[in-house]
Structure formats: C-alpha cells, structure tokens
C-alpha positions, 0 to 999 in steps of 0.5 A, a space after each residue: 671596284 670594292 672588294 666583294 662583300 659577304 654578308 651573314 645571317 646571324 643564328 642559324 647561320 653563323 651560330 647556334 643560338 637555339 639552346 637559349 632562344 628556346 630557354 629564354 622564349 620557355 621562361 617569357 612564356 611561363 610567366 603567361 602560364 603556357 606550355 615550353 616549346 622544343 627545339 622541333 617547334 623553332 624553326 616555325 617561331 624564329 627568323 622575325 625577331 624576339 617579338 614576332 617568336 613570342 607572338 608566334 609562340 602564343 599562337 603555337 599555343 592557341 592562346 591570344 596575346 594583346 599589344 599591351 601584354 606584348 611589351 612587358 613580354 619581350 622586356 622579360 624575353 631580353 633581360 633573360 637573353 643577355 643575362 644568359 649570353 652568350 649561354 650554349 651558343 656556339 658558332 658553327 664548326 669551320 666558321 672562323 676558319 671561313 672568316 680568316 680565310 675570307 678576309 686573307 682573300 681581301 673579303 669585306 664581312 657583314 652581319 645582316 640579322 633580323 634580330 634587335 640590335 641590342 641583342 645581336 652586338 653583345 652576342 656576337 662580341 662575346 663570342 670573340 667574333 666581332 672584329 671580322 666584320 666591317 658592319 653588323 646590322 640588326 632588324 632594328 637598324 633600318 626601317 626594315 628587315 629581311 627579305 626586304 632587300 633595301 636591309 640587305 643592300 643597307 648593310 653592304 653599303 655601312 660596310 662600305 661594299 658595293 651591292 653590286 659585288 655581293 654574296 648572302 649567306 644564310 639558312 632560311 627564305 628570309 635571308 635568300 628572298 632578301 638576296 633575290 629581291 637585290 639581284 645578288 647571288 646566295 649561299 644557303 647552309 642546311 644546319 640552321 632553323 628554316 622550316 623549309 627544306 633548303 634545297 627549296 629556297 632557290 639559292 645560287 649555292 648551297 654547303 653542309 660546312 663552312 669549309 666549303 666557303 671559300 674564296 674560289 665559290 665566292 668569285 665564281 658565284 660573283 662572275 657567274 651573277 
C-alpha cells in the first residue's frame, strides 16, 4: 500500500493570491474600460481559471465580451500576473509547519489547482514551497478540471499515490465536489474564496488553521473513508 496522499487546492487554500488576482483582473479590464472589481466581488469570479474570471468579471459588469476579444484579454491578464509574482501572495499561517509535519509522517504532497499551469508553477516556486510536493497539477494539465474527479485522481496517480489512500483539501465546491465524485475523503478551510458558506459544501472535515492538519486527522478521516 502507498502511503496516503494530501492534495491541495492552491489560492484560497495554500495561499492568498487575492491581492494580485484582483490587481492583475483590475489592469485586464480597464483596457475594456470596465469598473475595478473588489476582493467582496472574487469569490463570485475565481475557482475556474484566469479565463473563465475575466469572463466572469465582464459579466459582473453587464458588458458582453466575444471569443476574439478574450485571447488578448487573458494574454494581458498573464504577462501582468507573472510580472508581479509572487506580489502580496502570501501563504496561509501554519502551512509549511502542516507540510513539514505532514511529509515527517511519510505523507505524499500534491497540488491539484484549476489555475493554468504556467502560472501555478512559477508561484508556487517563488514562494519557496515547490519542493514539498511530489506533483503540482493545474487546470491545463489534464483534459479536465475540478470538480471533475478524473483531475483530482490524475494528480494523486503523478504523485505516485494510490486514490484509494487520499484526502483533499481545499476552500471551495470545486475542490470538495471533485473529493465526492472520487469517493475520497475532504478537508475544507474557511479562509479562502468560496462564495458559499464552507460548513455547506458537505466535506468530511473542516479546520480554521492549518495547525489543525495533522497526521492524527489525516488517518482518522482515512480509516473512517
């Protein structure tokens, strides 16, 4: 048997990229002449992927926006975003204690993340945060994405973990659905950026800090599943 694999969702979960998904979605949009959205208005406009929040962010603003007007749109969100990064993202307090003490108890890490690759990675690096985990997977790595769960298990799988010995964790219906529609237990943190309550998404556990996520939860959620 492998040894049991924790996977995370990335912003909202492991780190607060909020300051810049609203600086970079702010400078996309102004270019279309739109009004700036707040950090009240992400949690309706993140979870998809840059080009579904530009898109979402359009909508929010009543205006309509073609196909042809999108890809130069999402080029100007992404040469912004990694021009920037890592910015004022920051990682979550007690994370990398919860990683260390994780990976002592012979934990498998993974990052499983509906943002595009090429702008997860270079995050993840930058904040020093890379080498804990065995695969980091975005919404462009497999023909789909969260809540699809064939994301979820594809991640395990890279990490050479077993499916059947995993937890999820992450902060919105994207990331618990993908857990359900596996059949693996989930772990849901109230800090991030669903605009549902958390206690509502139906997850097997939830913690306010990552000194809760330990090694203790972890096996008892696993025994349990």
């Amino acid at each position: 048997m492998s040894a049991p694999t924790i996977v995370f969702d990335l912003d909202g979960t492991l780190v607060d990229t909020a300051p810049d998904l609203v600086s970079s979605l702010n400078h996309t949009i102004a270019a279309a002449g739109l009004l700036p959205v707040t950090y009240e208005d992400l949690t309706h406009l993140v979870g998809q992927g840059a080009k579904v929040m530009i898109e979402r962010a359009f909508a929010l603003r009543g205006v309509a926006i073609g196909q042809n007007e999108l890809a130069p749109m999402l080029t100007r969100f992404i040469d912004h975003y990694l021009a920037e990064m890592p910015g004022k993202s920051l990682p979550y307090p007690g994370l990398v204690a919860a990683l260390l003490r994780l990976s002592d108890a012979g934990f498998i890490l993974a990052v499983c993340t509906n943002k595009m690759e090429r702008l997860a990675l270079p995050l993840i690096d930058k904040l020093g945060l890379t080498h804990h985990f065995a695969a980091i997977t975005g919404g462009d790595s497999f023909a789909m994405r969260k809540p699809d769960p064939r994301h979820l298990t594809g991640t395990i799988e890279k990490a050479g973990g077993d499916p059947r010995h995993a937890i999820m964790v992450g902060d919105s219906v994207n990331d618990i659905l993908a857990a359900q529609n596996a059949g693996i237990p989930s772990i849901a943190v109230p800090f991030g950026y669903s605009d549902e309550p958390i206690e509502s998404l139906g997850a097997s556990r939830i913690i306010r800090h990552f000194d809760e996520l330990t090694p203790e939860l972890i096996e008892s959620l696993l025994v349990k599943a």
